[in-house]
C-alpha positions, 0 to 999 in steps of 0.5 A: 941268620937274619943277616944272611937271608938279608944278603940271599934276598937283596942277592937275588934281586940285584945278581945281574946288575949290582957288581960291588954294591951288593954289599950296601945296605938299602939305607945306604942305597936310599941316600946314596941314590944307587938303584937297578940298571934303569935307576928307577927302584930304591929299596924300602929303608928299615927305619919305617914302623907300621901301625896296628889298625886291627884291634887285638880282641883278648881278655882285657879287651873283653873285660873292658867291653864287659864292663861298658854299659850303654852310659859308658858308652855314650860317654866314650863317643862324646868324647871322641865328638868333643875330640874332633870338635877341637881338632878342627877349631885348633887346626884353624887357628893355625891357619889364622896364625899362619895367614896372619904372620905371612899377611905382616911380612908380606905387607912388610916386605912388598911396602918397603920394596915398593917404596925404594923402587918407586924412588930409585927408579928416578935416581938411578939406584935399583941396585939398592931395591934388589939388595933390600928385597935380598936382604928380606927374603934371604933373612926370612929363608935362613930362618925356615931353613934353621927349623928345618934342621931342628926337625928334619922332617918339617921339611916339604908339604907333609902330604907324602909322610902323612899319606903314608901314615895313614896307609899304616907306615909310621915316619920317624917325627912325622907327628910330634909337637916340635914337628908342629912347630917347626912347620908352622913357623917354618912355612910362614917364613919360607912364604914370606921369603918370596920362595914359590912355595905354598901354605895351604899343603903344610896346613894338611900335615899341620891338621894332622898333628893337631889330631894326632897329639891333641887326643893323647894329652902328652907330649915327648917335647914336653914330657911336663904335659902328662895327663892320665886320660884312659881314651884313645889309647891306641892306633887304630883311634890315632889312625882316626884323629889324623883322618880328621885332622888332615881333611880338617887342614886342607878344608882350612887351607881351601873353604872346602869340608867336603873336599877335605873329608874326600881328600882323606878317603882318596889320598890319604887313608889305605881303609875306612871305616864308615863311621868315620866319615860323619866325625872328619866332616864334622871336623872339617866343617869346624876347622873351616868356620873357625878360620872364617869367624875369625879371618873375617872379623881381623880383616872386615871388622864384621865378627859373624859375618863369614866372609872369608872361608878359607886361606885361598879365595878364589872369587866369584866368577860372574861375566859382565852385565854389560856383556850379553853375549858372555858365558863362563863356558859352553859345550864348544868350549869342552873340546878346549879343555880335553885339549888342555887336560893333555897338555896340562897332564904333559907338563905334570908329568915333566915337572914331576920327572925334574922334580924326581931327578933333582931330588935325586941329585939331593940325595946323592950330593946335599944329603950325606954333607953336612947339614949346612949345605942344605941351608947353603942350597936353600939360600941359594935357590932364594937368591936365583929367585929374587933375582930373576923376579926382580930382573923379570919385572924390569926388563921382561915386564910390558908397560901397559895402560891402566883401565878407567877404574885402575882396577878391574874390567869385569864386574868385580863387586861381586868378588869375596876379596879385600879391597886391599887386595884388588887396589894394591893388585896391579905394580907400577914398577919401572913404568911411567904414570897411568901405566902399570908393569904386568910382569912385576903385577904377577912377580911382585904380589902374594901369589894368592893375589896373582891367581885372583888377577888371573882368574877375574882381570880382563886384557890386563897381561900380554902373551908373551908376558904369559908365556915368560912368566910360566916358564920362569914360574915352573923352573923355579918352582920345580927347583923349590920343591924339594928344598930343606924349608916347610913347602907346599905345591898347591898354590904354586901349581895353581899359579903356573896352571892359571897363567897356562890357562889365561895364555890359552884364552888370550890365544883364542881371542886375539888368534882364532877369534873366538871373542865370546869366551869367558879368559877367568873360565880358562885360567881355571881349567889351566890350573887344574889341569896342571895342578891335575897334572902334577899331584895326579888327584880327581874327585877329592881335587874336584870338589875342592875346585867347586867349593873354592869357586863356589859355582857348581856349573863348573864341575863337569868341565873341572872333572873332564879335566882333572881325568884327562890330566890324571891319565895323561901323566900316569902314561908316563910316571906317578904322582909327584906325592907318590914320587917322593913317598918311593924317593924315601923308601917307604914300603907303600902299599898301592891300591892294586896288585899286578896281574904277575902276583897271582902267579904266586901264593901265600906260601911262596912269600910266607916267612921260612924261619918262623919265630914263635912262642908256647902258652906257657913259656920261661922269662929267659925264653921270653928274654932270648926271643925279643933280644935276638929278634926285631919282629913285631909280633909272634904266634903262640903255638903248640907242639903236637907229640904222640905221648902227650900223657906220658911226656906229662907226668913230671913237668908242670911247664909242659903240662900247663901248654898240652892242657891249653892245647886240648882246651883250645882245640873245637870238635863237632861232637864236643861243640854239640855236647856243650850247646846241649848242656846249654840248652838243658839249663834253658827254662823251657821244657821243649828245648831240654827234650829237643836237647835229649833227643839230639844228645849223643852218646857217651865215648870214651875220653880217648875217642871224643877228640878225632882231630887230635887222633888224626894229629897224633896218628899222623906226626911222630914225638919229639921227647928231646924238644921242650916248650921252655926251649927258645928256637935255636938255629942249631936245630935240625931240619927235623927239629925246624919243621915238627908241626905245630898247632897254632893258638893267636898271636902277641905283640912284642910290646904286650911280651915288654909289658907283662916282663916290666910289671912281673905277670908271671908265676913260679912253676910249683904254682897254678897258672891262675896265681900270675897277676892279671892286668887290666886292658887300661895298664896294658895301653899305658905306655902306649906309644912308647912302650918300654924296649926290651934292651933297657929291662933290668934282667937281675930284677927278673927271674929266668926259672918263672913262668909267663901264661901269654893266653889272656893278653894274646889275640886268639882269632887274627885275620889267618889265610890258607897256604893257598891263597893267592897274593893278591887276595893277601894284599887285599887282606892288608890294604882294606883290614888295615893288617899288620901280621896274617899268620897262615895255617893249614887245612887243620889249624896247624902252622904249616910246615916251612914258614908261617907269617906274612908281614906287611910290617916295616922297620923293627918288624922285620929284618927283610922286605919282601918286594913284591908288595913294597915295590910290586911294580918293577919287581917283576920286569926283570929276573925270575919270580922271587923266592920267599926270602923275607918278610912283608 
């Protein structure tokens, strides 16, 4: 059946324009490449499990919360602090470790090269130059690409999977230790290999590793690595680790805690909770001085000294003392960067469409090959670089002289850079003494030392040096991203944006005139407005720009930018992180609805075939319903009958679920009754009158419960239907739509659970003789539970009976048939929701349909578009029909 409303939905959304593709599957569709008419929808894939954020408060939950007292406590959230505490440390040695190792190849390959070029340019054997830099990059390429394989998801920055985990959708491997690893080796050589790519973006997704893995204290890649340590045992506080540890990697990657903590509210987290922001600064803070500790004491020798607070510097912008008449930026010059906001915000924009055809273009022709091709594609792309760098440099670059010092022109005593950095910035290549090859100073350093010459040497590169650089620099960089090797986009798009930005100030001065501006000023807002342009970031983006400057002056002029640039790309497509997260076909939820969905309900949308379970239900029930469904969760309801005291008498199963239905069921009066007696057993004499005074009189058993009258008087019995009877799709219409009175909601991995440890009873026996479990066995497993496909049946008993009432969550988060969509999708994105069971006026699971999903994958067989994909879906065709999961 889930089949066929599979087809009848993916019917109606493609029945104007598939054809004969209407019988693919999405994964099929997602690889493939195939989307609608205008190529622009890919279908969410089914592989994607969503994360529950919201706490199932049941009776374990509450024994736990029962049992802690004030010391317990203060235990718990020490813990958590010390957690965070070594998130961050870890998450800069990362860093270090990276730095380190791509410091070595970097120096390694470049002195090598230097040292052959400088002695063929005499002898006439360039070729031999070329060939030593091929050899160096393709071997280090070839390495990234061979762990990419190992675990594919390493491919990339990590910044799109680990946005989407954080949104609550769970990728496949996204925070495995092997993914680590994986990454971090892989990235180190995909730097050192000479591709445009960047450290700083996997040192997010490394950060959240780190935080995901580190607090459980086990590890699949290692199965050895298993420690019972009861804390943190769910997703809602792996949700919070990964927080951390991503603000904490890009606070590694930039020297910017703040900026990190902002990053992980803007991008990265769909909700918030408010007590965490203390947690992921104090995280941040931690990753950032442990890199600085110790990058400091390996490169300055000063151990303490904190000089060096992140893998990117950007310096110290500071005009000459010589210079009176020089300003790093004036109120005239805010009318310039507007300007360069557009163009910045343009050239995102056409980056991010390439980028998007080209992945595109990989996932139609490398993909589906062999995995070998894309080893194939990544060599190549490092061939085509190193040949058109080294060309580049030997035939585009300009001889220009050296300045007196050889150095730098402005006052760069100031700099928080190495002298390493400065005295080896400027390349001799292929020209003669005293001169210096600007085209090869910018191809032939590490790209955070060309982004350094940018910002803070003057009159050293000519426009039209500028000006090829950046053309060349933003083909291949579109072309990297996307590859099968750990990438990142920060720092290339800072690199192409700085070179923009110097070619403006270069226009400016020698063109126009405009003598006194400040060029290190420009190349700033160059790069954010690029950058700004590209990943479509603003005020987590700001304040990383602010403290990797470490000028707070600029902060107006980078955020005018960065808006500008933001509005001017999303005229014309997303964010190329949000690009990718579509590419995949994860169903991201986005931070608005369309103004479309309040034309639609939650009824219009709610699950029509509901698939539910009783209170009290048989083990070959239990069995049937998880083996012939992949829903993740299922509400626990009961039946409403007219003759329940006759319908009683003989059967214990059907006796167990009436009385919890009664049990369950709150009236005014019975409410009032039971706050008097309450009152009563009070010490003071002025409650116990107060209660005599309000007390009600007695009625008759039968008239105290008005609500169940009005249920009895208004549905008719159903003697053929009972609760050990799993739903059949034999049933009548009659039969599917009888009323039923909703009670909580289980998940499916407490229903393995209690099935795996035998929580159940025989039917001569009480409901209160079934073992109980305690809240730390429930979560043992956890995140892998058991499936119910590897459950040895012969060791269950089908006739035994499971009491689900103390392990489900009696009060989730419910709307009305009512309620307009996009006060569901509000309920989603802010309480972080997985299920929202809808209910009627009277407590009942309306008839017809009874569950909205956000879940993914396993949860659901069906997706329901119109929250996966809110955009597109309502520019063709008729409003959806409710079809499908969400």
């Amino acid at each position: 059946m889930a089949g066929c409303r599979g087809s009848l939905c993916c019917c109606c959304r493609w029945c104007c324009c598939c054809g004969e593709r209407e019988t693919r599957t999405p994964e099929e569709l997602t690889i493939l490449g195939e989307t609608q008419e205008e190529e622009e929808e890919i279908l969410p894939r089914k592989d994607y499990e969503s994360l529950d954020y919201d706490r199932c408060i049941n009776d374990p939950y509450l024994e736990v919360l029962e049992t802690m007292d004030n010391k317990k406590g203060r235990r718990y959230e020490a813990v958590k602090w010390m957690m965070v505490f070594a998130i961050g440390i870890c998450t800069g040695l990362v860093g270090l470790f990276v730095d380190f190792f791509v410091r070595l190849f970097t120096q390694l390959k470049f002195g090598v090269v230097q040292t052959s070029v400088e002695e063929c340019s005499q002898k006439g054997c360039l070729a031999l130059s070329l060939l030593e830099l091929l050899g160096f990059n393709l071997t280090f390429v070839f390495l990234a690409s061979i762990l990419v394989l190992i675990e594919p998801v390493a491919a990339g920055s990590g910044i799109p999977e680990i946005k989407c985990y954080l949104n609550g959708v769970k990728v496949p491997g996204i925070v495995r230790l092997r993914t680590l690893l994986c990454k971090v080796f892989g990235v180190l050589f995909s730097v050192a290999g000479g591709l445009f790519v960047g450290k700083e973006g996997p040192m997010i997704h490394s950060g959240a590793v780190v935080g995901a893995g580190l607090p459980q204290f086990q590890s699949i890649s290692l199965r050895k690595i298993q420690f019972n340590f009861p804390y943190f045992r769910s997703d809602r506080d792996k949700r919070d680790f990964v927080s951390a540890g991503a603000a904490a990697g890009v606070a590694a990657a930039f020297g910017a805690p703040i900026g990190g903590t902002l990053f992980s509210l803007e991008e990265g987290s769909s909700f918030w909770n408010q007590g965490l922001t203390w947690k992921v600064l104090f995280c941040s803070m931690s990753a950032t001085f442990t890199l600085n500790f110790f990058r400091s004491g390996i490169q300055f020798g000063s151990w303490g000294s904190f000089q060096l607070p992140g893998l990117l510097n950007f310096g110290e912008f500071k005009c000459s003392d010589s210079d009176k008449k020089c300003h790093l930026w004036t109120a005239m010059d805010l009318g310039f960067f507007v300007v360069m906001g557009v163009i910045g915000g343009l050239l995102g924009a056409t980056f991010n469409c390439l980028n998007k055809r080209l992945a595109k273009y990989r996932m139609r022709n490398v993909h589906p090959k062999p995995k070998l091709v894309r080893v194939l594609e990544s060599l190549l792309v490092s061939v085509v670089t190193t040949v058109v760098v080294f060309m580049a440099s030997m035939v585009l670059g300009e001889c220009r002289q050296m300045s007196a010092s050889g150095q730098i022109s402005n006052d760069s005593s100031q700099l928080q850079v190495t002298s390493e950095d400065v005295n080896s910035s400027t390349k001799t290549f292929f020209c003669p003494n005293e001169t210096y090859n600007d085209m090869a100073t910018l191809f032939f350093n590490p790209q955070e030392s060309a982004i350094l010459q940018l910002f803070h040497q003057d009159s050293t590169f000519s426009p039209v040096t500028l000006a090829l650089f950046f053309a060349l620099y933003f083909l291949l960089a579109c072309w990297t991203y996307g590859i099968s090797v750990p990438s990142g986009l920060f720092v290339p798009s800072l690199l192409c944006g700085a070179a923009f930005g110097r070619l403006v100030a270069n226009v400016l001065k020698s063109y126009i005139g405009l003598g006194h501006i400040y060029s290190g000023t420009f190349a700033l807002i160059g790069a954010a407005a690029f950058l700004g342009g590209v990943v479509r970031m603003t005020i987590s983006l700001t304040v990383i720009l602010i403290e990797s400057t470490n000028e707070i002056t600029y902060g107006l002029p980078i955020m005018i930018t960065l808006m500008v640039a933001k509005w001017t790309g999303d005229f014309f497509n997303k964010g190329i992180y949000d690009i990718h997260v579509g590419l995949r076909g994860v169903p991201l939820l986005e931070w608005e609805t369309e103004a479309e969905m309040d034309k639609l309900r939650a009824s219009d949308i709610m699950e029509p075939n509901l698939t539910y379970v009783y209170p009290h239900t048989r083990i070959q029930s239990l069995v049937s319903i998880l083996r012939t469904t992949v829903h993740h969760a299922f509400p626990v309801v009961t039946e409403n009958r007219g003759n329940e005291k006759e319908f009683m008498k003989g059967n214990q199963l059907i006796s167990n679920n009436i009385k919890f239905k009664k049990s369950s069921i709150l009236t005014r009066a019975g409410e009032q009754r039971r706050r008097s007696q309450s009152m009563k057993s009070y010490p003071s004499s002025e409650l116990r009158n107060v209660c005599d005074e309000h007390l009600p009189s007695e009625e008759p058993a039968e008239k105290e419960d008005l609500l169940q009258q009005m249920l009895e008087r208004r549905y008719t019995p159903y003697p053929n239907l009972y609760p050990d009877q799993s739903p059949s799709e034999d049933w009548t219409m009659e039969e599917r739509f009888r009323p039923l009175t909703f009670h909580g909601l289980i998940l499916r991995s407490q229903l393995v659970t209690l099935l795996v440890r035998g929580v159940c009873y025989s039917e001569s026996q009480s409901s209160a003789s079934q073992p109980r479990l305690s809240y730390a066995e429930m979560a043992e497993d956890y995140p892998r539970y058991p499936d119910i496909h590897d459950l040895d049946l012969t060791l269950l008993n089908p006739r035994m009976i499971v009491d689900v009432t103390p392990y489900m969550n009696p009060a989730p988060f419910t709307v009305s048939p009512n309620t307009h969509v996009s006060q569901v999708f509000n309920l989603f994105r802010t309480m972080g929701l997985r299920h929202l069971p809808v209910v009627n006026a009277v407590g009942e699971v309306s008839p017809g349909s009874q569950l909205l999903r956000k879940s993914v994958g396993q949860s659901s067989p069906v997706f329901l578009f119109t929250f996966v994909r809110p955009r597109a879906s309502w520019r063709r065709g008729p409003l959806p029909t409710p079809a499908g999961h969400l």
